[in-house]
Backbone as ProteinMPNN parsed JSONL, in Angstrom:
{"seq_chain_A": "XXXXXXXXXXXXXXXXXXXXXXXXXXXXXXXXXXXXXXXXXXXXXXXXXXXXXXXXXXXXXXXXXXXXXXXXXXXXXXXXXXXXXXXXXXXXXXXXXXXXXXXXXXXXXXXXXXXXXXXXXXXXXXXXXXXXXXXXXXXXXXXXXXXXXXXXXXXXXXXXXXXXXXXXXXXXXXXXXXXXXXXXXXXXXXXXXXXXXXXXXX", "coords_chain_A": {"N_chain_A": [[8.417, -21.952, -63.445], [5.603, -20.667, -63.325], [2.195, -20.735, -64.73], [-0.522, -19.44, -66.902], [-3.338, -20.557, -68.036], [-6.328, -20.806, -68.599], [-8.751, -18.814, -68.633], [-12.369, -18.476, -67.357], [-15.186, -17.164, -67.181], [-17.946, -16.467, -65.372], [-21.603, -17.279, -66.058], [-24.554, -15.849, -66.962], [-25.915, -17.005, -68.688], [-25.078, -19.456, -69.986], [-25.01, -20.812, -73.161], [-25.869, -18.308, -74.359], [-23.316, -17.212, -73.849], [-21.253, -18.397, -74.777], [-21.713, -18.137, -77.69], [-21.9, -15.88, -78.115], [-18.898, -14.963, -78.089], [-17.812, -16.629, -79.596], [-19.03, -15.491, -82.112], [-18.13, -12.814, -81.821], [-15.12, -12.79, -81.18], [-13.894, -15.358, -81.47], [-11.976, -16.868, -80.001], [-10.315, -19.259, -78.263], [-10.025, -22.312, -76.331], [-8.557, -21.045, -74.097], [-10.667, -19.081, -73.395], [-13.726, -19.417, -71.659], [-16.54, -20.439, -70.162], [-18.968, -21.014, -67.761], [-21.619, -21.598, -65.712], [-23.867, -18.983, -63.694], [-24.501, -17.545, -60.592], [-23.845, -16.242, -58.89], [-23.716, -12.475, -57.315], [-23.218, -9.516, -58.559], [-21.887, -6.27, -59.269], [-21.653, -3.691, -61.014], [-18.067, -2.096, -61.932], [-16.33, -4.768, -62.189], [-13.423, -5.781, -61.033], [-11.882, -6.372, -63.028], [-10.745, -6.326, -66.286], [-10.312, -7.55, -69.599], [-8.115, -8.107, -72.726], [-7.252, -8.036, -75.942], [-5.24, -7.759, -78.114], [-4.153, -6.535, -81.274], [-2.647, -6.049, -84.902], [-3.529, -3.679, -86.282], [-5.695, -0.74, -86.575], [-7.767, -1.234, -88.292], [-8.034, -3.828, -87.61], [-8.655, -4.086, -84.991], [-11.507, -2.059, -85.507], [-12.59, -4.169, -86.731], [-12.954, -6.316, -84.635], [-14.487, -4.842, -82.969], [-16.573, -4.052, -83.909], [-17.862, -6.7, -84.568], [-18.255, -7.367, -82.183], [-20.077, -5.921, -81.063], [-22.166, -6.242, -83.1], [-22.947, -8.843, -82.428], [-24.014, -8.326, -79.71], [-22.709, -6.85, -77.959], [-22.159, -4.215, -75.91], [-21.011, -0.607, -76.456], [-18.561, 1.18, -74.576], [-16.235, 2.636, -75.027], [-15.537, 4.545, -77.567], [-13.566, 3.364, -80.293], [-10.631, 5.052, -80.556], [-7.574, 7.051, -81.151], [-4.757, 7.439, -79.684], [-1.607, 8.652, -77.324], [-0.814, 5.933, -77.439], [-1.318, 4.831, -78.984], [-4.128, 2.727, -80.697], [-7.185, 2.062, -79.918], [-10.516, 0.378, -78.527], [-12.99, 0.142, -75.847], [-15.681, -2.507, -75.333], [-18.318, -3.681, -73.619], [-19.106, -7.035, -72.986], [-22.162, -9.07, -73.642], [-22.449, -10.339, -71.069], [-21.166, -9.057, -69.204], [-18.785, -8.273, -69.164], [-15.997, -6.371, -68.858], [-14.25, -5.493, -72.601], [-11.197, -4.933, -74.184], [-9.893, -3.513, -77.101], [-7.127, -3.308, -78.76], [-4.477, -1.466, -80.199], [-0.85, -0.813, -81.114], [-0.035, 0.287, -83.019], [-0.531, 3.31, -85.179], [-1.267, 3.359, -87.463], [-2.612, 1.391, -90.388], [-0.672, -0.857, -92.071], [-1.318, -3.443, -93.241], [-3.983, -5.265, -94.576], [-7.036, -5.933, -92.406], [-7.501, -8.396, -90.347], [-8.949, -11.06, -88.693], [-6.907, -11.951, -86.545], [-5.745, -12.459, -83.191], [-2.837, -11.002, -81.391], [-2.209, -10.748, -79.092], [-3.972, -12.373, -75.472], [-5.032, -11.244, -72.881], [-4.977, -10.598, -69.438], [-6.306, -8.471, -67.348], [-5.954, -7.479, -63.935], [-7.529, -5.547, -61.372], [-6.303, -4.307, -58.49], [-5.824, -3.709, -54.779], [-3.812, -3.14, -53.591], [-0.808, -2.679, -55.712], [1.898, -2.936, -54.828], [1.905, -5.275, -53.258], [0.203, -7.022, -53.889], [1.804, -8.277, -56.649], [3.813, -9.147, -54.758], [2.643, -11.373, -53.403], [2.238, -12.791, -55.784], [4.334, -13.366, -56.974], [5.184, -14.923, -54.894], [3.67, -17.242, -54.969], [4.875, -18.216, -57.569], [5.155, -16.871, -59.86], [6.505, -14.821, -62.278], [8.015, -11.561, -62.641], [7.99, -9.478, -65.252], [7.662, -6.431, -66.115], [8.17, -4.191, -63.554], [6.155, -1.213, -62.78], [6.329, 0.452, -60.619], [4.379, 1.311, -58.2], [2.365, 1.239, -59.62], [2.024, -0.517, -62.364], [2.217, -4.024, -63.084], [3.197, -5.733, -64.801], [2.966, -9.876, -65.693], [5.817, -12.441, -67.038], [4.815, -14.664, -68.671], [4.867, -16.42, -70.399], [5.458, -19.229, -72.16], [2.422, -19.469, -72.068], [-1.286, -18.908, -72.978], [-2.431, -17.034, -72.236], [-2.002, -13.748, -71.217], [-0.513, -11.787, -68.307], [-1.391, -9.094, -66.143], [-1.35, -6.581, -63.174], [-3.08, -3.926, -62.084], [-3.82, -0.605, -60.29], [-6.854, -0.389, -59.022], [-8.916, 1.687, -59.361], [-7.1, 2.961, -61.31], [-7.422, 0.864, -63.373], [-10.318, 0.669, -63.81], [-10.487, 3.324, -64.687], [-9.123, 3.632, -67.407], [-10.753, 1.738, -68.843], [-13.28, 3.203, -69.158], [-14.91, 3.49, -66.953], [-16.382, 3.357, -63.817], [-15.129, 2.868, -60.893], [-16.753, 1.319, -59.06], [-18.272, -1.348, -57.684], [-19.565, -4.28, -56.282], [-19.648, -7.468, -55.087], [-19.433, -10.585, -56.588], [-16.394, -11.27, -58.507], [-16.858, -12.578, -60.414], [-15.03, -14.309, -61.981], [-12.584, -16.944, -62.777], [-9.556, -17.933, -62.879], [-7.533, -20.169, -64.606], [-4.155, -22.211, -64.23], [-1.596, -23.585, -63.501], [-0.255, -22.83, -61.222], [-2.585, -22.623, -58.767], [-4.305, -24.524, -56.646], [-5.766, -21.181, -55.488], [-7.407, -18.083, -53.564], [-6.673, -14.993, -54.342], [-5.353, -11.482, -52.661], [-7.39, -9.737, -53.201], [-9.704, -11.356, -54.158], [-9.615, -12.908, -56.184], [-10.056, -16.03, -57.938], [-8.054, -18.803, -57.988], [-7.895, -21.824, -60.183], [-6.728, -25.114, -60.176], [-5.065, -26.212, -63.172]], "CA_chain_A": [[7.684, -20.709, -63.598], [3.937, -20.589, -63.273], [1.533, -20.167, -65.702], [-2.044, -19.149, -67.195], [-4.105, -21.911, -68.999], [-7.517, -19.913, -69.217], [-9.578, -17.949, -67.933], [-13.209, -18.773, -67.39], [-16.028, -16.418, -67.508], [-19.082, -17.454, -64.848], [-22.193, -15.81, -66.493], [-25.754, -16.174, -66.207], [-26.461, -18.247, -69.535], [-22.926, -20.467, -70.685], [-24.651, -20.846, -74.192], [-25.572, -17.5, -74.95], [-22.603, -16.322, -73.646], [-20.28, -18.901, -75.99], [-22.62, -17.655, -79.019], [-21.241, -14.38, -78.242], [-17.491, -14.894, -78.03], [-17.703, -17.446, -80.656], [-19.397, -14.562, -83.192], [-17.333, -11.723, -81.305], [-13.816, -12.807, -81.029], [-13.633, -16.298, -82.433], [-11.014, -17.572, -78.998], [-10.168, -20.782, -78.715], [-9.991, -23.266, -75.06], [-8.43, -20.159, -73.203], [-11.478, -18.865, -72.666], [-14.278, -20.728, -71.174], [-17.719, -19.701, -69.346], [-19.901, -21.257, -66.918], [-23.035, -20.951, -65.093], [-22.893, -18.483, -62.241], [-25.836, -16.562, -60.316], [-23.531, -15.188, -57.723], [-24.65, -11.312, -57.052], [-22.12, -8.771, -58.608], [-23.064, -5.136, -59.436], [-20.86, -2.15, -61.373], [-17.324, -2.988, -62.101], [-15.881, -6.342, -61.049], [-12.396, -5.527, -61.013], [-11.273, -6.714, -63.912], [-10.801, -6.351, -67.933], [-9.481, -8.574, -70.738], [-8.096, -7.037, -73.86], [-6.923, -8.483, -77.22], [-4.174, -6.711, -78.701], [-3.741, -6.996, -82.252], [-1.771, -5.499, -85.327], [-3.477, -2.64, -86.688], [-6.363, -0.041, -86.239], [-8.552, -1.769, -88.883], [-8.435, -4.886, -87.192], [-9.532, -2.865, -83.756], [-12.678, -1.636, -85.884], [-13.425, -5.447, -86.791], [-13.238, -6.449, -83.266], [-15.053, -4.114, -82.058], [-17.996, -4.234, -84.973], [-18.188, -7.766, -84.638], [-19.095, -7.712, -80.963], [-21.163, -4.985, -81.403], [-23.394, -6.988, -84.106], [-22.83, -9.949, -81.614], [-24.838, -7.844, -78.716], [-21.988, -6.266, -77.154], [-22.814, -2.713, -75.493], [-19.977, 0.1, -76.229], [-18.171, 1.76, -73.177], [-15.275, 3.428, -74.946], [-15.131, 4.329, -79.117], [-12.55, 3.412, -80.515], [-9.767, 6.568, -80.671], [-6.107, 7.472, -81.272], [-3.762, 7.886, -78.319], [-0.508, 8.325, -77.636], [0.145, 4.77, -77.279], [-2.093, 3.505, -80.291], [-5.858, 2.994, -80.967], [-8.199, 1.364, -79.006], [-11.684, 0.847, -77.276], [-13.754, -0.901, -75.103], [-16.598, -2.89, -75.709], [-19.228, -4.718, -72.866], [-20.125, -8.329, -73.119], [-23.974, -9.238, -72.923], [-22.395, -10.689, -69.716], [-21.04, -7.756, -68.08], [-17.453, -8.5, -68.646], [-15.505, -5.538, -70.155], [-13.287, -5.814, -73.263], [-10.376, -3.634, -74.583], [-9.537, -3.915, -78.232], [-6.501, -2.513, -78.989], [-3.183, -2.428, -81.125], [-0.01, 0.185, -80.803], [0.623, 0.533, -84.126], [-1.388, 4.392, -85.345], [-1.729, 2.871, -89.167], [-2.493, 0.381, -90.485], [0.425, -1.575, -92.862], [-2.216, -4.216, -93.929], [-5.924, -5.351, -94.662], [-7.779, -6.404, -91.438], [-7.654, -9.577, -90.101], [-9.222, -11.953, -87.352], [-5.928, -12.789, -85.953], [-5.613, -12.053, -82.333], [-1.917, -11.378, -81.213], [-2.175, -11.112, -77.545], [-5.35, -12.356, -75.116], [-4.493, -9.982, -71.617], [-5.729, -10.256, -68.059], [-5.674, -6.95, -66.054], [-6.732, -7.235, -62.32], [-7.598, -4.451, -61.002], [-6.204, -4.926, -57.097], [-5.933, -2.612, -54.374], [-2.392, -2.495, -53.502], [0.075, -3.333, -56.854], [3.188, -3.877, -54.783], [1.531, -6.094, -52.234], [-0.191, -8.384, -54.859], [3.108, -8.948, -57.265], [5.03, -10.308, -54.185], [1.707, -12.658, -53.431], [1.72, -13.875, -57.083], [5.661, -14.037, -56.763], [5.144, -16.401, -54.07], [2.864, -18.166, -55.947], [5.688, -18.921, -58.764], [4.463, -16.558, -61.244], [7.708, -14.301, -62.827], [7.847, -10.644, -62.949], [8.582, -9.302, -66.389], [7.723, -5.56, -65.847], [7.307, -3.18, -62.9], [6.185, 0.383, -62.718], [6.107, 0.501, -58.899], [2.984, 1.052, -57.569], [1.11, 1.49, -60.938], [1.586, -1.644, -63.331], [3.206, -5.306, -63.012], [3.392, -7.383, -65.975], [3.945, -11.131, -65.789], [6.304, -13.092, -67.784], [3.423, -16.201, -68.833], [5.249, -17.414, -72.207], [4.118, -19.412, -73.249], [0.955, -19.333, -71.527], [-2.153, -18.437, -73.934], [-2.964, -15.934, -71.547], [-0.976, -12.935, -70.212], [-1.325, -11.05, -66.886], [-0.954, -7.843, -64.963], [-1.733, -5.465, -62.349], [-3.284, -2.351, -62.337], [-4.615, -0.057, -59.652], [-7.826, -0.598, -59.006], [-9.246, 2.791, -60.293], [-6.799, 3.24, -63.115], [-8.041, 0.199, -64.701], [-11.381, 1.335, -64.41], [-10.421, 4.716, -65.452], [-8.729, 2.925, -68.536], [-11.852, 1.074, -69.279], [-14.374, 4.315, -68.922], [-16.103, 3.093, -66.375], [-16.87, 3.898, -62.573], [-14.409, 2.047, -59.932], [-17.142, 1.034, -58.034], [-18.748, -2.486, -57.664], [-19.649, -5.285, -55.297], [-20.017, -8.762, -55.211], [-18.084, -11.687, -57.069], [-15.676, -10.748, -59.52], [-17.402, -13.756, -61.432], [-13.895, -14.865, -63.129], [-11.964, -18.087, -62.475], [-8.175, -18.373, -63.444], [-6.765, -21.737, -64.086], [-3.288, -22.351, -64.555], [-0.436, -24.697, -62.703], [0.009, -22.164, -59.539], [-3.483, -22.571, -58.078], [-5.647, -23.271, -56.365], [-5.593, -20.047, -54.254], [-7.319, -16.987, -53.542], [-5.46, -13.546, -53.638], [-5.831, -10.615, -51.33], [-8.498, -8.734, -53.936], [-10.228, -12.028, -54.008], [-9.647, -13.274, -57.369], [-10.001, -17.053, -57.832], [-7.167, -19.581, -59.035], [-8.016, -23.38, -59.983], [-5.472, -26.014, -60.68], [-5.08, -27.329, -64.498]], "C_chain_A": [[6.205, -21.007, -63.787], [3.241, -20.157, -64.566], [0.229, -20.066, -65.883], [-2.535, -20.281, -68.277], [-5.455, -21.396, -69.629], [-8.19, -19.288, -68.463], [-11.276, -18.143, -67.974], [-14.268, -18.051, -66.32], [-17.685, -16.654, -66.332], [-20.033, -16.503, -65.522], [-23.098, -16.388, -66.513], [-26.48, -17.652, -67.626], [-25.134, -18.129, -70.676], [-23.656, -20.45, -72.231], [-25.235, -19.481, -74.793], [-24.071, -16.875, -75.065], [-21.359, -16.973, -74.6], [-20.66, -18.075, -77.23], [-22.379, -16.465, -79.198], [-19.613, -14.266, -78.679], [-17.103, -15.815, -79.177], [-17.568, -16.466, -82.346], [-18.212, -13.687, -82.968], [-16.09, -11.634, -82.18], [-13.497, -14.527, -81.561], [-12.627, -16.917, -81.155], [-11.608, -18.894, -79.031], [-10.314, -21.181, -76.661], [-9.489, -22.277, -74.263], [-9.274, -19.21, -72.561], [-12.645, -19.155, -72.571], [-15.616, -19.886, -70.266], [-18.619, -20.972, -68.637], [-20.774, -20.962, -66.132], [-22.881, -20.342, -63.676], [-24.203, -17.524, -62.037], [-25.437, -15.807, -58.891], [-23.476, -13.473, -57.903], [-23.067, -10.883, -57.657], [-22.645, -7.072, -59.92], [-21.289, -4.283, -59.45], [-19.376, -2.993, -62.202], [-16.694, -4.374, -61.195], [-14.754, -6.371, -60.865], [-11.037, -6.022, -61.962], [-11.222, -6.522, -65.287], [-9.655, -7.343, -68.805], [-9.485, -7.498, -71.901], [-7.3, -8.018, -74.839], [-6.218, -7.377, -77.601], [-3.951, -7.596, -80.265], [-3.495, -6.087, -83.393], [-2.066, -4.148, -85.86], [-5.318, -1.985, -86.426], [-7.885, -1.177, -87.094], [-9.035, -3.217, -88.451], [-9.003, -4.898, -85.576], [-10.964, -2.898, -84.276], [-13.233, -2.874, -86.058], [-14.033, -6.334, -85.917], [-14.475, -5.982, -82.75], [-16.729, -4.183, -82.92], [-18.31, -5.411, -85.144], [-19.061, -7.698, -83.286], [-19.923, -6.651, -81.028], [-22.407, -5.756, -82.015], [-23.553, -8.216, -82.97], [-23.758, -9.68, -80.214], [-24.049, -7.11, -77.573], [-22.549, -4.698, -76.922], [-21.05, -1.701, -75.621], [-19.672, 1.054, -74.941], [-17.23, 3.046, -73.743], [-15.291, 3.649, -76.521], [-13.531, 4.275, -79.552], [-11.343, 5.054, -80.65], [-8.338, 5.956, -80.648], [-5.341, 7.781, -80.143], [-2.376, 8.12, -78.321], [-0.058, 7.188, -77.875], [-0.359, 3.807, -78.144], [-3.707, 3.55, -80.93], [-6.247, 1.899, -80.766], [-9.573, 1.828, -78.316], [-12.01, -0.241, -77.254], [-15.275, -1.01, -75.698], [-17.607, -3.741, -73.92], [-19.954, -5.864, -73.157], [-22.057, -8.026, -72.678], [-23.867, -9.825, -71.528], [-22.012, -9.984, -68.595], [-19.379, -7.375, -67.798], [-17.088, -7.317, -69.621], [-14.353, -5.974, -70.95], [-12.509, -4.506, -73.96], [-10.093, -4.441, -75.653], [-8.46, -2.84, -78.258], [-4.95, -2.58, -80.13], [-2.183, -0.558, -80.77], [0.645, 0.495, -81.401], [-1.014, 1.997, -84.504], [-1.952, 4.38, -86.81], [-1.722, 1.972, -89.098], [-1.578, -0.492, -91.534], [-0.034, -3.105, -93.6], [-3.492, -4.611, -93.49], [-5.522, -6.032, -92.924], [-7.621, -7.656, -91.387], [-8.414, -10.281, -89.043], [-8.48, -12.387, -86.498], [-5.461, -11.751, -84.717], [-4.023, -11.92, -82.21], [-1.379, -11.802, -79.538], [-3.645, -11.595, -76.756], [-4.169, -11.658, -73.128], [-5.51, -10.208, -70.557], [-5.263, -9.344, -67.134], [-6.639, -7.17, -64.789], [-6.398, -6.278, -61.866], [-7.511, -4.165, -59.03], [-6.089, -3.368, -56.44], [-4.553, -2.135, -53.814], [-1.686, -3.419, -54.669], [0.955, -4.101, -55.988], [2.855, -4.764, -53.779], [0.728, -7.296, -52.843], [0.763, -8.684, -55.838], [3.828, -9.204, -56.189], [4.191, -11.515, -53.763], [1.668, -13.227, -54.913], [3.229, -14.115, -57.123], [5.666, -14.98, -56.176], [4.799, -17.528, -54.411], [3.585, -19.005, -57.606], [5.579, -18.074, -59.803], [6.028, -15.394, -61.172], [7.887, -13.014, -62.852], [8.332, -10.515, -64.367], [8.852, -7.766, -66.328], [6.871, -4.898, -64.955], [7.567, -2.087, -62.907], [5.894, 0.566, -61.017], [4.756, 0.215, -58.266], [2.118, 1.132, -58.695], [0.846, 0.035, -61.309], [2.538, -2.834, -62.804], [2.693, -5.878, -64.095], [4.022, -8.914, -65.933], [4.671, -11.739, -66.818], [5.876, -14.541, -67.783], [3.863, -16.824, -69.958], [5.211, -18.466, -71.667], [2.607, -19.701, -73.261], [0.174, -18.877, -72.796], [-2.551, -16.925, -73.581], [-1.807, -15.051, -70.459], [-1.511, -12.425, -69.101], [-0.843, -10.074, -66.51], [-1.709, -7.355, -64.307], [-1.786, -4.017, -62.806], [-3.505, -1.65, -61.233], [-6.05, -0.253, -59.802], [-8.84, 0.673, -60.172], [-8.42, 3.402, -61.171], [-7.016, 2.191, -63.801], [-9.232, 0.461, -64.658], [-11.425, 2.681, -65.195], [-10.262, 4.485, -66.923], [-10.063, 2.687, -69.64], [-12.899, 1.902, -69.391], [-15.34, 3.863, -68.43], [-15.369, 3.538, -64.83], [-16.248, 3.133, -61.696], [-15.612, 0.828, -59.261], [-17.672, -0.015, -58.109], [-18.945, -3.317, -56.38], [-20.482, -6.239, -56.134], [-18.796, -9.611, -55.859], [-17.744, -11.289, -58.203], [-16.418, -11.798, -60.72], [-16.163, -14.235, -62.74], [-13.556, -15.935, -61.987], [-10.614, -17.968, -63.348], [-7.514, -19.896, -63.298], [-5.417, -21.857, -64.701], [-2.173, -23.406, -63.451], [-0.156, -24.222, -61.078], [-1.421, -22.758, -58.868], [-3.527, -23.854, -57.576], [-5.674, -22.212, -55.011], [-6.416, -19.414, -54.517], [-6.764, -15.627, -53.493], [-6.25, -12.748, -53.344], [-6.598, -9.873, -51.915], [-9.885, -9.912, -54.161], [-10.585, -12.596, -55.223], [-9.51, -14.886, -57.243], [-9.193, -17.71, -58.885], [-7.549, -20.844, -58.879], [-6.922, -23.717, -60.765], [-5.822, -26.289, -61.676], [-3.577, -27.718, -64.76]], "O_chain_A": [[5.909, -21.8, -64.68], [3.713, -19.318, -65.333], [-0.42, -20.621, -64.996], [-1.881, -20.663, -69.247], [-5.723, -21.486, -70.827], [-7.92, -19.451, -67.273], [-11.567, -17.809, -69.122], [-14.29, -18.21, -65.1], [-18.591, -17.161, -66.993], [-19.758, -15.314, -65.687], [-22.989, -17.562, -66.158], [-27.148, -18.678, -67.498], [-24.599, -17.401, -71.512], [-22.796, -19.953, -72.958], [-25.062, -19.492, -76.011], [-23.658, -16.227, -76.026], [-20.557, -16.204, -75.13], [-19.804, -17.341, -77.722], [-22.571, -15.902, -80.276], [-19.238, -13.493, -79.56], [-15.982, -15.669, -79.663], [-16.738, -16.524, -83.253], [-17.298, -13.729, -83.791], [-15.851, -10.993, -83.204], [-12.459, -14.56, -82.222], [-12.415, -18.042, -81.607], [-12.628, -19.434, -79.46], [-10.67, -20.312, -75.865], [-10.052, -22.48, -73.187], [-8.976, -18.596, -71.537], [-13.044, -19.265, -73.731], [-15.454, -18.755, -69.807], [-18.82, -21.934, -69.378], [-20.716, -19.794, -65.745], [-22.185, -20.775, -62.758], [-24.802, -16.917, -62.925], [-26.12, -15.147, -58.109], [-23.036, -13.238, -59.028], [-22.032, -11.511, -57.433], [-23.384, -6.961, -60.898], [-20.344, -4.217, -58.665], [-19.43, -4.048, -62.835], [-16.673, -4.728, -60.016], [-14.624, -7.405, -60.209], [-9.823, -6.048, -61.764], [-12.424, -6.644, -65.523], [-8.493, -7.668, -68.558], [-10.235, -6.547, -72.119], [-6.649, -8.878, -74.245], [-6.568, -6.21, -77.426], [-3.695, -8.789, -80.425], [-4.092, -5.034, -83.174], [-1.118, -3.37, -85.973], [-6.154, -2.827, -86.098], [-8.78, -1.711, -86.439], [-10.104, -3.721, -88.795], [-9.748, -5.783, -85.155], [-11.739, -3.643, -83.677], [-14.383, -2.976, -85.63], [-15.084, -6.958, -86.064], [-15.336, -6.66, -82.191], [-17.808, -4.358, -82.355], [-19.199, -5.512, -85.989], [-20.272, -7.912, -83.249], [-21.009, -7.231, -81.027], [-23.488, -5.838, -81.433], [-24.749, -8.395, -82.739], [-24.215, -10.661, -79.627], [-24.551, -6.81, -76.49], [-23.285, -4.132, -77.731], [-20.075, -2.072, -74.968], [-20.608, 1.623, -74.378], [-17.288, 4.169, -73.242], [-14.936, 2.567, -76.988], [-12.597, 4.991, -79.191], [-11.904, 6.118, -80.915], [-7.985, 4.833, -80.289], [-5.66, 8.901, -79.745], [-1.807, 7.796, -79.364], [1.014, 7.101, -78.473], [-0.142, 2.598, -78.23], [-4.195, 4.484, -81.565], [-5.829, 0.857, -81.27], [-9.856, 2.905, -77.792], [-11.77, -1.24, -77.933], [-15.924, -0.14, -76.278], [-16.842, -4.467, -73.284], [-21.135, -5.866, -73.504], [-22.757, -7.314, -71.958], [-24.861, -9.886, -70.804], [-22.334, -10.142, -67.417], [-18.83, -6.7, -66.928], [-17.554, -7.156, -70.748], [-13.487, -6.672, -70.423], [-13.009, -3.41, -74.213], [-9.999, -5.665, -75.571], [-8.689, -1.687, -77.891], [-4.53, -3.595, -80.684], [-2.688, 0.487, -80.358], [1.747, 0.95, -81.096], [-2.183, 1.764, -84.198], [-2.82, 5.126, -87.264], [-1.159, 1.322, -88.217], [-2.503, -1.146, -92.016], [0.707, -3.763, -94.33], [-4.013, -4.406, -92.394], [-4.47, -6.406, -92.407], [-7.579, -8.21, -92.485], [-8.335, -9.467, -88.124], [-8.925, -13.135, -85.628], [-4.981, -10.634, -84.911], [-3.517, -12.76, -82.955], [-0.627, -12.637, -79.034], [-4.631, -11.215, -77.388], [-3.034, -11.774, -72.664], [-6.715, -10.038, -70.742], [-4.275, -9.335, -66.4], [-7.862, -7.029, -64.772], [-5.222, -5.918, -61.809], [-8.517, -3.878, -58.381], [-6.176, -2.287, -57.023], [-4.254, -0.955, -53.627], [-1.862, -4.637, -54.691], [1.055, -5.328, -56.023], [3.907, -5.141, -53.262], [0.658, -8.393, -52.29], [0.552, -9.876, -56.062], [4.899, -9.655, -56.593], [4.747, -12.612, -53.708], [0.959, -14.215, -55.098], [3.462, -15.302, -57.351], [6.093, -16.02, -56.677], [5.376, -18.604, -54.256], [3.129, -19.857, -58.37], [5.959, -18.566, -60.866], [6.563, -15.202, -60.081], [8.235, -13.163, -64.023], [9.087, -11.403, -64.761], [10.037, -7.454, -66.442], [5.647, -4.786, -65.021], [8.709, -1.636, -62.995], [4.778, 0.934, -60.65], [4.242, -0.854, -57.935], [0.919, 1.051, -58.429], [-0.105, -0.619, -60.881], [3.545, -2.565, -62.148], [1.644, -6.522, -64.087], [5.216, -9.171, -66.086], [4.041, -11.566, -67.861], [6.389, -15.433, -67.108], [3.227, -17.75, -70.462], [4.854, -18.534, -70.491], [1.855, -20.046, -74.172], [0.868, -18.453, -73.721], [-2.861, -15.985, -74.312], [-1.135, -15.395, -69.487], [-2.707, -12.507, -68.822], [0.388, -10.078, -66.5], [-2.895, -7.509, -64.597], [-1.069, -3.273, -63.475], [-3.249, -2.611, -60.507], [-6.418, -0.269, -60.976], [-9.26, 0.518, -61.319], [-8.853, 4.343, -61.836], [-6.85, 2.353, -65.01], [-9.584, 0.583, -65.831], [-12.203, 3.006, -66.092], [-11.065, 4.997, -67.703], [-10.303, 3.188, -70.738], [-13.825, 1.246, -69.87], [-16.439, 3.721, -68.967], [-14.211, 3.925, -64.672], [-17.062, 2.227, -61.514], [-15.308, -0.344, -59.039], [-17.83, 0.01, -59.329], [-18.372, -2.887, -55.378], [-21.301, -6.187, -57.051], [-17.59, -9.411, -55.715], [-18.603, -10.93, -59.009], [-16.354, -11.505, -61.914], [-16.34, -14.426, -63.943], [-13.948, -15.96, -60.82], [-10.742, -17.912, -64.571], [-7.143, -20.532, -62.312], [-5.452, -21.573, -65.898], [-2.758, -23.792, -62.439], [0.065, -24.919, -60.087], [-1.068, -23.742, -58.218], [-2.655, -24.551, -58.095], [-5.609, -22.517, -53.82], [-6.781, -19.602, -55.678], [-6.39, -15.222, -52.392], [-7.468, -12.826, -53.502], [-6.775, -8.898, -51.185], [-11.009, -9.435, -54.321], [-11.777, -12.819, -55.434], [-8.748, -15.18, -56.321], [-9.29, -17.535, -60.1], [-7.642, -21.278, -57.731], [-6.323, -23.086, -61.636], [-6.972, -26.727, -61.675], [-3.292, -28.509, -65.66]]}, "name": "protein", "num_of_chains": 1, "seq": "XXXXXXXXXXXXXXXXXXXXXXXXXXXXXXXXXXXXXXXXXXXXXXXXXXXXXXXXXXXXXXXXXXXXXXXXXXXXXXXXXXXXXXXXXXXXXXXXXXXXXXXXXXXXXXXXXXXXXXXXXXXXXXXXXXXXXXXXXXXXXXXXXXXXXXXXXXXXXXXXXXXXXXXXXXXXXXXXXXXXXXXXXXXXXXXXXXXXXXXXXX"}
């Protein structure tokens, strides 16, 4: 079964952009940045999200990168399915903080429980049978909406979205061009897939 190793960030300056994620979110070797001056404008078709146990630890998230130089996209709020919002790196990458519990059942913490990669492709069921091919597992599909992979024990999870419902998700504007400016490395690669997302071998 295939898996995710990290994900790595290209962005215009590698040590501000550690100095951010370091303050931010505190991640460890799964995620990774390098220098990158290829052209990319609006969304890039992608979001990362941290899932973790309760609302209060959402608000810490999210008020860390904030103080850290992050730009807000989404305030945090209540949903049916929990409480969450988005935040914008100083690099341009968006982040979802979230948890799917509506209280909180203890103090705040720093402790991430999930780290999440959503690609935002243009056909779902035509990119889960290219990452099938590729070795990678289904865990859950919603047909044409969502695919979730099964990455245990990977550091890093994955799914599919529609293109414009993960921007919709993220409160932001479908629209973009240029390089997605991410790199995936894990045991399947190295490939491109048909949205033009990049996989290297580790």
């Amino acid at each position: 079964m295939a898996s995710l190793a990290s994900v790595t960030l290209e962005v215009d300056d590698p040590t501000a952009a550690e100095r951010f994620y370091s303050a931010a979110f505190g991640l460890g070797p799964e995620l990774r940045v390098r220098a990158s001056e290829a052209p990319a404008t609006g969304f890039r078709g992608f979001t990362l999200s941290l899932t973790v146990s309760g609302p209060a630890t959402v608000d810490g998230f999210i008020d860390a990168a904030l103080d850290a130089g992050a730009s807000p996209v989404k305030p945090a709020t209540k949903s049916f399915w929990g409480y969450g919002g988005v935040v914008r790196a100083p690099d341009g990458s968006l982040w979802k903080i979230a948890t799917s519990a509506k209280r909180d059942k203890s103090p705040a913490t720093r402790e991430i429980d999930q780290f999440v990669l959503l690609l935002g492709v243009d056909d779902v069921v035509a990119s889960k049978h290219f990452y099938v091919e590729q070795g990678l597992t289904v865990g859950k599909s919603y047909g044409r909406k969502y695919v979730d992979f099964d990455t245990a024990p990977s550091p890093v999870k994955l799914g599919l979205y529609g293109r414009p419902a993960l921007a919709k998700d993220a409160g932001v504007s479908p629209d973009g061009t240029g390089s997605h400016r991410l790199v995936i490395g894990g045991d399947a690669g190295p490939f491109t897939d048909p949205d033009g997302f990049v996989w290297e071998k580790e």
